[in-house]
Each structure stands twice: as C-alpha cells, then as structure tokens.
PAVEX-708260 format. One record per residue: residue number from 1; residue in one letter; z, x, y of N, C-alpha, C, O in turn. Coordinates in Angstrom, 1 decimal, always signed. Example, Ala and Ser with C-alpha at 12.3 -4.5 7.8 and 13.67 -1.06 7.14 Angstrom:
BEGIN
(node 1,A,(+7.8,+13.2,-5.7),(+7.8,+12.3,-4.5),(+7.8,+13.2,-3.3),(+8.5,+14.2,-3.3)),
(node 2,S,(+7.1,+12.8,-2.2),(+7.1,+13.7,-1.1),(+7.9,+12.9,+0.0),(+8.0,+13.4,+1.1)),
***
This chain:
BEGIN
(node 1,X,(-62.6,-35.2,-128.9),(-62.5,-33.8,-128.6),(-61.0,-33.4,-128.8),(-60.1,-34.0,-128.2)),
(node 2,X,(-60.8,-32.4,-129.5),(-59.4,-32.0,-130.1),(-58.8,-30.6,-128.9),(-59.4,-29.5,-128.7)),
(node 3,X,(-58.0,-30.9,-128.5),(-57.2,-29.5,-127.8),(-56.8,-28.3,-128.4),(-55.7,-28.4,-129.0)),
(node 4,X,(-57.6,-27.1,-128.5),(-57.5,-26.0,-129.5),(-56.0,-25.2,-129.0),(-55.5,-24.8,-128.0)),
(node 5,X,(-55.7,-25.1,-130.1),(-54.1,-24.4,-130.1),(-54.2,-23.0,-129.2),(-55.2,-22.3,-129.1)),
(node 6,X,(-53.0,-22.7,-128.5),(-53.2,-21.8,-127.8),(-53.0,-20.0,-129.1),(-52.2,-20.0,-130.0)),
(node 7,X,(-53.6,-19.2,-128.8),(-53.4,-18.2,-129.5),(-51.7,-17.3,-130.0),(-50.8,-17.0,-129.3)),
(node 8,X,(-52.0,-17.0,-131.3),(-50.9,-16.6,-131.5),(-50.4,-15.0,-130.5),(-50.9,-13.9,-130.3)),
(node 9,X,(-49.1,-15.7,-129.9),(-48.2,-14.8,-128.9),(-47.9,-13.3,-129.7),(-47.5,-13.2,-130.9)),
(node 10,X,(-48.2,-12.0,-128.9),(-48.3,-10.8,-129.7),(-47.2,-10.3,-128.7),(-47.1,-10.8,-127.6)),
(node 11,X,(-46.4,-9.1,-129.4),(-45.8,-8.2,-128.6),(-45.7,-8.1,-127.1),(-44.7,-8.1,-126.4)),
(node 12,X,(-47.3,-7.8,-126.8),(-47.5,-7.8,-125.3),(-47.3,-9.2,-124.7),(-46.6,-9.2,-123.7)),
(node 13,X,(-47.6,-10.2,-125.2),(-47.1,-11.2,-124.6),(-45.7,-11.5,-124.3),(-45.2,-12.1,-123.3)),
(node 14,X,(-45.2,-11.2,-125.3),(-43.6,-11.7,-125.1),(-43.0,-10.7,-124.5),(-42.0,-11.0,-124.0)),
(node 15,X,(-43.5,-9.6,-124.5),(-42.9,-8.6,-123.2),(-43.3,-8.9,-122.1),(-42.3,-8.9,-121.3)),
(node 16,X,(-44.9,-9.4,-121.2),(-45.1,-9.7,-120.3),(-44.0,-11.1,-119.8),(-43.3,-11.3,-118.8)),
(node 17,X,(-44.1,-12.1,-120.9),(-43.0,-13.6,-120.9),(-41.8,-13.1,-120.4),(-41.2,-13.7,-119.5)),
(node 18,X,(-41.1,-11.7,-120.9),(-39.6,-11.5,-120.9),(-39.7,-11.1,-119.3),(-38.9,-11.6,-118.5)),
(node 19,X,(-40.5,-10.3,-118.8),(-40.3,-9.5,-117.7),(-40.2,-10.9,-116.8),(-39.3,-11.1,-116.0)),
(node 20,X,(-41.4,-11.9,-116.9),(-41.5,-12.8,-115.8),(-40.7,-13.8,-115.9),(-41.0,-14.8,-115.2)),
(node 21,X,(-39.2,-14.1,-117.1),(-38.2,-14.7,-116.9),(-37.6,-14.4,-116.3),(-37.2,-15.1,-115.4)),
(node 22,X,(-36.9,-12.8,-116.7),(-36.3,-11.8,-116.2),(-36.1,-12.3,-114.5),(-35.1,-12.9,-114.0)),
(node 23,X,(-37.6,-11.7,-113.9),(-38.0,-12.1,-112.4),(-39.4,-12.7,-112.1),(-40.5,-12.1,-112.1)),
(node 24,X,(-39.2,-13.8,-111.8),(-40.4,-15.0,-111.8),(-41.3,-14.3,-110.4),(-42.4,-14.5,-110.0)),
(node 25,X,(-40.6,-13.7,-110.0),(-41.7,-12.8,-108.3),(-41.8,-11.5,-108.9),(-41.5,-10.6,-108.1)),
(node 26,X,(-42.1,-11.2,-109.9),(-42.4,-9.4,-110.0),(-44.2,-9.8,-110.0),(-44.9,-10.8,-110.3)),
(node 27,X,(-44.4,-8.7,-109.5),(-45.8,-8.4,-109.4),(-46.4,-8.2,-110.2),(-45.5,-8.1,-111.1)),
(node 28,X,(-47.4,-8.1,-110.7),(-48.7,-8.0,-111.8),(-48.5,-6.8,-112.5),(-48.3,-6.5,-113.6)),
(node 29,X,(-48.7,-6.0,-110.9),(-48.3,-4.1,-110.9),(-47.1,-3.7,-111.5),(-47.0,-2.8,-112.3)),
(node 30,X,(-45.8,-4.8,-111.1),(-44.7,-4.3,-111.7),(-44.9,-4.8,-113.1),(-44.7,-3.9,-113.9)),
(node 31,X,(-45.1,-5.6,-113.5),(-45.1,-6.1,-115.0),(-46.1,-5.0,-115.8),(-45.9,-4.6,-117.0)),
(node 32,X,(-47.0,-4.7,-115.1),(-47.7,-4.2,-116.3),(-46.9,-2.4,-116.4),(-46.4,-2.0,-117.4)),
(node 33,X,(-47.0,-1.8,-115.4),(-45.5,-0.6,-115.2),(-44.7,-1.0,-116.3),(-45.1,-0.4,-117.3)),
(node 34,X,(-43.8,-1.8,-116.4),(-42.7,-2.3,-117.1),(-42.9,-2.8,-118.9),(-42.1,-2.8,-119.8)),
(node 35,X,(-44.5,-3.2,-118.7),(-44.9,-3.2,-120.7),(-45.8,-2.4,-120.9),(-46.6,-2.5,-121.8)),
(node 36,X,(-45.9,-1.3,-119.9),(-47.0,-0.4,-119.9),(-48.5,-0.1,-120.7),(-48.9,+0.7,-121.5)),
(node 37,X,(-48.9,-1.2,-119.8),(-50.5,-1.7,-119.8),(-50.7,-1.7,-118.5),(-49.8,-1.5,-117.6)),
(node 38,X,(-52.4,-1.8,-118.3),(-52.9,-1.8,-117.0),(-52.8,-3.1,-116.4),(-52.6,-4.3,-116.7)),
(node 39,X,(-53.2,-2.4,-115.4),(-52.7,-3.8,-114.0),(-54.0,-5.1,-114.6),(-53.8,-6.3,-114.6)),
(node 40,X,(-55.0,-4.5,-114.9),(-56.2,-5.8,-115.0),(-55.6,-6.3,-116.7),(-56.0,-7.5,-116.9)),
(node 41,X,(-55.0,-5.8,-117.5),(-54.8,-6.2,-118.3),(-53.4,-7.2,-118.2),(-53.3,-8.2,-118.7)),
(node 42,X,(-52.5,-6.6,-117.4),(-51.2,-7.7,-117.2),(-51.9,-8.7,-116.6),(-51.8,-9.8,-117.3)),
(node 43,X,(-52.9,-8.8,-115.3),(-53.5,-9.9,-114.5),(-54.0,-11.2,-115.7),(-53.6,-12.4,-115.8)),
(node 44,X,(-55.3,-10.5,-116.7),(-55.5,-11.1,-117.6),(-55.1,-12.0,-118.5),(-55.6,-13.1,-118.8)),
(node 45,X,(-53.5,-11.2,-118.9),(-53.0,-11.4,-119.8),(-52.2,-12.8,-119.1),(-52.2,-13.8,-119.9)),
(node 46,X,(-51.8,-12.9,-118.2),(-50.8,-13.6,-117.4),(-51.6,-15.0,-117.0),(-51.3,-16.2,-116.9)),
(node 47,X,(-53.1,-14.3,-116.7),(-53.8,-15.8,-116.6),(-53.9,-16.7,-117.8),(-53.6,-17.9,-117.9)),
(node 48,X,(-54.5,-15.7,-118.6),(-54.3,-16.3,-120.4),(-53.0,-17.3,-120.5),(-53.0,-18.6,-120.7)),
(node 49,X,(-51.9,-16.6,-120.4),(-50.7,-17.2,-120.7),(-50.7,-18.9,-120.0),(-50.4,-19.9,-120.7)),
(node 50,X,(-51.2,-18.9,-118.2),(-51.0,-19.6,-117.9),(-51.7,-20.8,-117.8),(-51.3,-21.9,-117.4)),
(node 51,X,(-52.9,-20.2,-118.2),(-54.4,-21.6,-118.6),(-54.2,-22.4,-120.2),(-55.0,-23.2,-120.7)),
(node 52,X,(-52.9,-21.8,-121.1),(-52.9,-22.3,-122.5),(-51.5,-22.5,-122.1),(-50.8,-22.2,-123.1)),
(node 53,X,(-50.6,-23.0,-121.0),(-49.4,-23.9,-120.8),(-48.7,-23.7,-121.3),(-47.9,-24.5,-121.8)),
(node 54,X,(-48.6,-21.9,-121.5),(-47.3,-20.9,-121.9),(-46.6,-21.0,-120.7),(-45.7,-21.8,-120.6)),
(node 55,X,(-46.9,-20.3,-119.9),(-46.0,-20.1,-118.6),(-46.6,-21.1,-118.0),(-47.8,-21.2,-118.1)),
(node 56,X,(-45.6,-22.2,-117.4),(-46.2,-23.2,-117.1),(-45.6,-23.4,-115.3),(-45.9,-24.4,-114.6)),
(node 57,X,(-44.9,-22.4,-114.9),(-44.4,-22.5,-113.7),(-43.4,-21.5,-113.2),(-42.5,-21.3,-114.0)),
(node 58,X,(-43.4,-20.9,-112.1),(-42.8,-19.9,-111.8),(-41.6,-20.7,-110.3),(-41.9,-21.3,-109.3)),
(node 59,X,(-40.1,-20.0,-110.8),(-39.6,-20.8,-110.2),(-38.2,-20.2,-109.8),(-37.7,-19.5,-110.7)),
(node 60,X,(-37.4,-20.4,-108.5),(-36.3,-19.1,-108.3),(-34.8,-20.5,-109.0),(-34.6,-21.7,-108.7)),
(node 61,X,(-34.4,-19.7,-109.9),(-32.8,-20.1,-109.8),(-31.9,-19.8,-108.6),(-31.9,-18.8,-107.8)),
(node 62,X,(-30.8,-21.0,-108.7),(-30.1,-20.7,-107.6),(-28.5,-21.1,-108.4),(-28.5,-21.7,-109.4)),
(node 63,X,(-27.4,-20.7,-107.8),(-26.5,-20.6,-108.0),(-26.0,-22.3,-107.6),(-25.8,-22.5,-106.4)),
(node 64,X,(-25.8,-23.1,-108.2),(-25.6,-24.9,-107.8),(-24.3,-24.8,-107.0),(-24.5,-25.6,-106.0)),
(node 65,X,(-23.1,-24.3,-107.0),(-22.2,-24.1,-106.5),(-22.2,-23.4,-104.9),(-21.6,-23.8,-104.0)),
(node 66,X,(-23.1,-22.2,-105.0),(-23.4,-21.6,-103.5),(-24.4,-22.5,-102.2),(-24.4,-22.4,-100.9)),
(node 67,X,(-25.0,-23.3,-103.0),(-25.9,-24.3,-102.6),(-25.2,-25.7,-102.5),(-25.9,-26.7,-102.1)),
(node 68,X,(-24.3,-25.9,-102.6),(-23.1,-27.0,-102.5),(-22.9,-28.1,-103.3),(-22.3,-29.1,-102.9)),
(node 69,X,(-23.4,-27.7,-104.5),(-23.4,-28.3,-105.9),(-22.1,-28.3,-106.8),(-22.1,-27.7,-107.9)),
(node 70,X,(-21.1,-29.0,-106.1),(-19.5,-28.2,-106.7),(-19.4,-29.0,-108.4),(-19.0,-28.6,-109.5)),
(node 71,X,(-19.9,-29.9,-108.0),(-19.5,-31.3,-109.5),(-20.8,-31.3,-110.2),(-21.9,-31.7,-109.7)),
(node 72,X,(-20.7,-30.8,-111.5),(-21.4,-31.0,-112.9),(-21.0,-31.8,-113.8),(-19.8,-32.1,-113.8)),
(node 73,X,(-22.0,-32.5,-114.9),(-22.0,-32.8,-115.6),(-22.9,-33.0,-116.8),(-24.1,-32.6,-116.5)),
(node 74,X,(-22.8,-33.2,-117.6),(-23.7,-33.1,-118.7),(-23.4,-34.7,-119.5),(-22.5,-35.0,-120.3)),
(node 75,X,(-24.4,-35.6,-119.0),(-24.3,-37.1,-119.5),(-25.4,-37.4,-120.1),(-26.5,-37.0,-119.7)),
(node 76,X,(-25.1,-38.3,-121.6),(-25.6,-38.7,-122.8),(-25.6,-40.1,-122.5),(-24.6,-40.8,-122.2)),
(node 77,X,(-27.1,-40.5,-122.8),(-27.5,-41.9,-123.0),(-27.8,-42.3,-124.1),(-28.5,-41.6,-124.9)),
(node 78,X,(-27.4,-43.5,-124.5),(-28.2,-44.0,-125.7),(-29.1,-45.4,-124.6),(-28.7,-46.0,-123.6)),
(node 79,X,(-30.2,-45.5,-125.4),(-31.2,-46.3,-124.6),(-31.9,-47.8,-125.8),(-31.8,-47.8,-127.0)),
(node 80,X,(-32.2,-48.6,-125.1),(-33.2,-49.2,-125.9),(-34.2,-48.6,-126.6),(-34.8,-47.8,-125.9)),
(node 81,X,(-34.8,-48.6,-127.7),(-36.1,-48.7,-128.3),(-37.1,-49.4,-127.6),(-37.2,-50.6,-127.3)),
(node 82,X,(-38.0,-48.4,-127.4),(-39.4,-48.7,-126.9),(-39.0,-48.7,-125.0),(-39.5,-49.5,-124.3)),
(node 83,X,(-38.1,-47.9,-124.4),(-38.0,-48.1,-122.9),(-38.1,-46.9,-122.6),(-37.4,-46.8,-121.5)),
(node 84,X,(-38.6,-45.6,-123.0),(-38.0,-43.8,-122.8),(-39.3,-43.4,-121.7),(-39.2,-42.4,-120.9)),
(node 85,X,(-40.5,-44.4,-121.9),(-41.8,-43.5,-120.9),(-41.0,-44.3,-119.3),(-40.8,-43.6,-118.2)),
(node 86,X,(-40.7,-45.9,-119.4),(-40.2,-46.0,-117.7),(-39.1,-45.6,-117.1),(-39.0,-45.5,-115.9)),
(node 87,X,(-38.0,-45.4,-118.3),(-36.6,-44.8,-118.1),(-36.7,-42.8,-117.8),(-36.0,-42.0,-117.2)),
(node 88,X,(-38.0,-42.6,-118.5),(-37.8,-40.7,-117.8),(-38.7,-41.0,-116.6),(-39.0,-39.9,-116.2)),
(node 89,X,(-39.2,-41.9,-115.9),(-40.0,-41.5,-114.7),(-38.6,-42.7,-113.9),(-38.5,-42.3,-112.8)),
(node 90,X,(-37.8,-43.7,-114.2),(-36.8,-43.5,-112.8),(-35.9,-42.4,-113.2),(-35.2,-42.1,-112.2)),
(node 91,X,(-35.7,-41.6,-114.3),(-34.7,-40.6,-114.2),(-34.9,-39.9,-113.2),(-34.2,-39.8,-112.2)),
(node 92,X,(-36.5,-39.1,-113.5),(-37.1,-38.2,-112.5),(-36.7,-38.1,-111.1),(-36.5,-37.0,-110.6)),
(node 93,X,(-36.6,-39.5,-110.4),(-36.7,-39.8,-109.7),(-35.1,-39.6,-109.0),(-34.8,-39.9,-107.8)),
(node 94,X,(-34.2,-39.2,-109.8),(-32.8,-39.1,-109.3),(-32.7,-37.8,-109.0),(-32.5,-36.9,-109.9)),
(node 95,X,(-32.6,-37.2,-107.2),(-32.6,-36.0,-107.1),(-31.4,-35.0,-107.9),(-31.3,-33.8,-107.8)),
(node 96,X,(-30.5,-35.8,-108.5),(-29.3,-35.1,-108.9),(-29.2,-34.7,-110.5),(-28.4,-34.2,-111.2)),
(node 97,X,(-30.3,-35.1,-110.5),(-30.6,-35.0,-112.0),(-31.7,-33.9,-112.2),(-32.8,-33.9,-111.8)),
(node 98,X,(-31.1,-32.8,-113.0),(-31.4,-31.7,-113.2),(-32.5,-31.2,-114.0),(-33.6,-30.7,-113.9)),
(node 99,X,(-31.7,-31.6,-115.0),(-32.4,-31.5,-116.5),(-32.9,-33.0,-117.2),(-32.3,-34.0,-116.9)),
(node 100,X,(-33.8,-33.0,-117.9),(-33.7,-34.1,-118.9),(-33.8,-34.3,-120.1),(-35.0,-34.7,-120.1)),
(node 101,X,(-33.5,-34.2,-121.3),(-34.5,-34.3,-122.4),(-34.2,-35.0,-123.1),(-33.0,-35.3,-123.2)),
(node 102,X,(-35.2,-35.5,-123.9),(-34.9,-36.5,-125.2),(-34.4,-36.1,-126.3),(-34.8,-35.0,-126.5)),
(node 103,X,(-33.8,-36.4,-127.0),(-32.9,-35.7,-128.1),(-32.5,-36.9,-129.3),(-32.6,-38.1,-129.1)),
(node 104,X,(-32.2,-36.3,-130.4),(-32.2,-36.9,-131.9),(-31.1,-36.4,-132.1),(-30.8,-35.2,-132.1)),
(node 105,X,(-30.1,-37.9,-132.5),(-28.4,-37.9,-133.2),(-27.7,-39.0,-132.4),(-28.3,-40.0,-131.8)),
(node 106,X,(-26.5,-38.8,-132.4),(-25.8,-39.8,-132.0),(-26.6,-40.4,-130.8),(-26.9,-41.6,-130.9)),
(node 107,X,(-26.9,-39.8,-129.6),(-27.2,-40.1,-128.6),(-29.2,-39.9,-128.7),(-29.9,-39.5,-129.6)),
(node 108,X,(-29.7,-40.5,-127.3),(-31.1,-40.5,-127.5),(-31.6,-39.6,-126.1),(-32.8,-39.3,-126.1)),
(node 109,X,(-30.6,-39.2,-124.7),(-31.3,-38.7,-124.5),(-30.1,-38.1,-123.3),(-29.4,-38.9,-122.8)),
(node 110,X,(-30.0,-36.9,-123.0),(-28.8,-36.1,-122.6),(-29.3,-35.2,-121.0),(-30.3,-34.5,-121.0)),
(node 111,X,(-28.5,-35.3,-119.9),(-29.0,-35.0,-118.7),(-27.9,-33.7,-117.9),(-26.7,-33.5,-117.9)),
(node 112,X,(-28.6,-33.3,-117.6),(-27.8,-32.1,-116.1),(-27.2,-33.2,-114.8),(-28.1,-33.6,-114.0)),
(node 113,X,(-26.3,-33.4,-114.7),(-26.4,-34.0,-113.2),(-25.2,-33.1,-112.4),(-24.0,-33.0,-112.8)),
(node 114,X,(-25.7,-32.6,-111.2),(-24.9,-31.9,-109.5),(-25.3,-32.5,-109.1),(-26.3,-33.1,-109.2)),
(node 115,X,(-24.0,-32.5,-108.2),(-24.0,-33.2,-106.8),(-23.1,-32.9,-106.3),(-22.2,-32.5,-107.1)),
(node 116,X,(-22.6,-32.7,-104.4),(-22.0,-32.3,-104.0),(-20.3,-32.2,-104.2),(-19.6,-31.4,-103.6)),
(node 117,X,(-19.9,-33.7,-105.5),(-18.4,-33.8,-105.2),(-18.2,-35.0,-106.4),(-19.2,-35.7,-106.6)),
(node 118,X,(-17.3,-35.1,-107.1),(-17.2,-35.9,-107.6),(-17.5,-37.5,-107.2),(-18.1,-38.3,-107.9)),
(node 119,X,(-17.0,-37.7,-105.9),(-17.6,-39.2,-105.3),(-19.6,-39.5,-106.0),(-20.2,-40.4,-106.5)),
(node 120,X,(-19.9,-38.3,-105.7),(-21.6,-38.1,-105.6),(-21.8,-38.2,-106.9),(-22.7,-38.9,-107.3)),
(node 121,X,(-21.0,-37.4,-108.0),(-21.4,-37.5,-109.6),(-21.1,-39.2,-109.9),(-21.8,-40.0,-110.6)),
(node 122,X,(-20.0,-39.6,-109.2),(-19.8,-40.9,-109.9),(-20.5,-42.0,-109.4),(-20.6,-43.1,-109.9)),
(node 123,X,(-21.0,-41.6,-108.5),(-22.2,-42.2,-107.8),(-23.7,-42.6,-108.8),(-24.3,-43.6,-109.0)),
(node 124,X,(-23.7,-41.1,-109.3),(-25.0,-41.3,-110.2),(-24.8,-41.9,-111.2),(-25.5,-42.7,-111.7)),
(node 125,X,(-23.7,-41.4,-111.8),(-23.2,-42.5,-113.4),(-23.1,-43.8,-113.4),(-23.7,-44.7,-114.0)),
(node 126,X,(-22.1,-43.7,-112.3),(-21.7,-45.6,-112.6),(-22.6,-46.1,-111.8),(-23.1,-47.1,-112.4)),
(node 127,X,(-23.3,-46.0,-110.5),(-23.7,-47.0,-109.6),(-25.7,-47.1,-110.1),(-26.4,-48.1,-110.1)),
(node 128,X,(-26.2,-45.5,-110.6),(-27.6,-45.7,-110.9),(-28.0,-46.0,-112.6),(-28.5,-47.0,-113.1)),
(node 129,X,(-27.5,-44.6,-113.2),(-27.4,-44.4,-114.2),(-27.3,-45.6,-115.1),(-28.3,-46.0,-115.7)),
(node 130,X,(-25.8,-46.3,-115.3),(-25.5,-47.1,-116.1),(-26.2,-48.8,-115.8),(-26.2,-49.6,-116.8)),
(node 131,X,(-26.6,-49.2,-114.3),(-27.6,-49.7,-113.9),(-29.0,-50.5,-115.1),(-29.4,-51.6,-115.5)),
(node 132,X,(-29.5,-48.6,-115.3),(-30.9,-48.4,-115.1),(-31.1,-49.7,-116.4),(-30.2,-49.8,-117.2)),
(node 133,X,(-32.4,-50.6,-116.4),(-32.7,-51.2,-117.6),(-33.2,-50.2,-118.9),(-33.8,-49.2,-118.5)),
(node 134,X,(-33.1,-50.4,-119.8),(-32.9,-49.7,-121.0),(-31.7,-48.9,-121.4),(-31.4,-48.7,-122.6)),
(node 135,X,(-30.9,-48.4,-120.3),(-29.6,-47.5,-120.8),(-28.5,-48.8,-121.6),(-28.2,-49.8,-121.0)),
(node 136,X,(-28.0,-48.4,-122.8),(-27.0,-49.2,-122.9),(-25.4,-48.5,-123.3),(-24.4,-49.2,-123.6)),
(node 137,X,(-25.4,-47.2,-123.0),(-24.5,-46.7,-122.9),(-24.1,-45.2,-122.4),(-25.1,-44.5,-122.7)),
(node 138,X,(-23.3,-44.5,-121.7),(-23.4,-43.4,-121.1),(-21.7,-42.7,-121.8),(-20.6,-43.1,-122.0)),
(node 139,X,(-22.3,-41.5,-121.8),(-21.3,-40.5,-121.9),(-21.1,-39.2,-121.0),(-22.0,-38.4,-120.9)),
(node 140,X,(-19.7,-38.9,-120.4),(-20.5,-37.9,-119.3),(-19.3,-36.7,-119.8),(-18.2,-37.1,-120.3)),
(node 141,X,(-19.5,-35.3,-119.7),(-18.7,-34.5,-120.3),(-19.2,-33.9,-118.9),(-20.3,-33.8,-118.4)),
(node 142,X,(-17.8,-33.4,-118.2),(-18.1,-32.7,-117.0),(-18.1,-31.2,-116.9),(-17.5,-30.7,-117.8)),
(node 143,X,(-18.4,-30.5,-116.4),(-18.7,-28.8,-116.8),(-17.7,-28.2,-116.0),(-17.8,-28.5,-114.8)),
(node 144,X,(-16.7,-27.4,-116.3),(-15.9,-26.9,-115.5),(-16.6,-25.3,-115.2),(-16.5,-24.8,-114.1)),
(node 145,X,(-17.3,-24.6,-116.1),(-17.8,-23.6,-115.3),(-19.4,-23.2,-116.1),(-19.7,-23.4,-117.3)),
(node 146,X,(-20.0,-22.8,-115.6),(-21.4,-22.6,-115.8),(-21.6,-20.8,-116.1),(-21.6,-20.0,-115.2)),
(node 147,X,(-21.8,-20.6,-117.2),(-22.0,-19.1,-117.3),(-23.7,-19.2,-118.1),(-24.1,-20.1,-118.9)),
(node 148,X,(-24.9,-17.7,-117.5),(-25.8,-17.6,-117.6),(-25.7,-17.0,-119.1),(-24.8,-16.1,-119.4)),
(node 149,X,(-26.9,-17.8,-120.0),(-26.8,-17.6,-121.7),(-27.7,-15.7,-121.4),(-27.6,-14.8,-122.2)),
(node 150,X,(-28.4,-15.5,-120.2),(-29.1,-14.4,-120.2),(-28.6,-13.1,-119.5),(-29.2,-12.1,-119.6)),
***
C-alpha cells in the first residue's frame, strides 16, 4: 500500500500556512478574517493541511536569551557510516540540543546547541557530544547574536 501524495498547495493554503507561522494561536475565525474565507472553510482547510503532515505542529517561540539561554552554538559533526538512525535518537535526547539535521558536504550532520553559559555549551561538546559512538569529529562555530530571518 503506497502513501498518496499530499495535494498540490494553492494560494489559500499558503496564506492560511503564512498566517499560522506568523501566530501558531490565531484562531480559525481570525485566520479565515485574515485570507478572507469562511470560518468552516479555514477549519477545513487547516484540518486538511494537518491530516497530510503539512502543518505538522503548532508551537510558541521563545526568545533563548530571556529564558536564560546566554551561550549558542552551531556544531558540525562528521559521523561514521551506517550510525545516523542511533546517533539522532541519543542526540534527541540532549536537552540542549535544539535543532538537528542531516546534511550533505564537508560535514554529515549540523546542530543548534543553548545552554545557560559557556561551562554548559562545553559541557555538551566535549564531555557528550564528542563521546557519543559514531561521532568522529566536531566543529562548533559559536553565535554571537541571533536575529529572526522573518
């Protein structure tokens, strides 16, 4: 049994998508106000989106710094071959680790890491990070300021 593709995204969709990036708590009511369609049609539309793993999660950003996340980084692993399915579930597992994704070029797979202070970032590099079985090398470029791409 094959997983049928989800349907091609139209205008209204990607205006409904924009509004609920925009603000992940606007209402149904306000969204559909805002791409001016009806409320059973935003409702619709929004279920649609979320039963074909378009919108896959609604979620508040927070400011890492106001929340006492002073030290960033952005650290690149290169890993063994054939170790990336048990190496992304202990990444997971590192609450400081933000982001994760796999990636193609020099490196194999590139992370978000906050934590309260530098002690805490070098904490996760040298003492877990560089540890973990399959990592055989780390790169860590640290963020001096975080500005929103939106």
């Amino acid at each position: 049994m094959t997983e049928s593709a989800p349907a091609p995204l139209d205008e209204v969709d990607k205006r409904i998508i924009a509004e609920l990036v925009r603000d992940g708590r606007m209402s149904v009511t306000t969204v559909a106000e805002n791409v001016h369609i009806s409320r059973a049609h935003a409702y619709s539309r929004i279920s649609r989106l979320t039963s074909e793993g378009i919108l896959t999660k609604f979620t508040a950003l927070v400011d890492p710094v106001k929340v006492g996340l002073r030290s960033s980084a952005y650290v690149t692993l290169k890993v063994q071959q054939h170790s990336w399915r048990e190496l992304k579930e202990a990444l997971r597992a590192i609450p400081e680790i933000q982001h994760i994704a796999l990636v193609g070029g020099d490196f194999d797979v590139i992370l978000l890491v906050r934590a309260e202070d530098n002690v805490g970032l070098r904490r996760v590099i040298f003492d877990q990070l560089q540890s973990m079985p399959g990592v055989q090398d780390t790169q860590t470029f640290l963020v001096f300021e975080d500005l929103d791409a939106r």
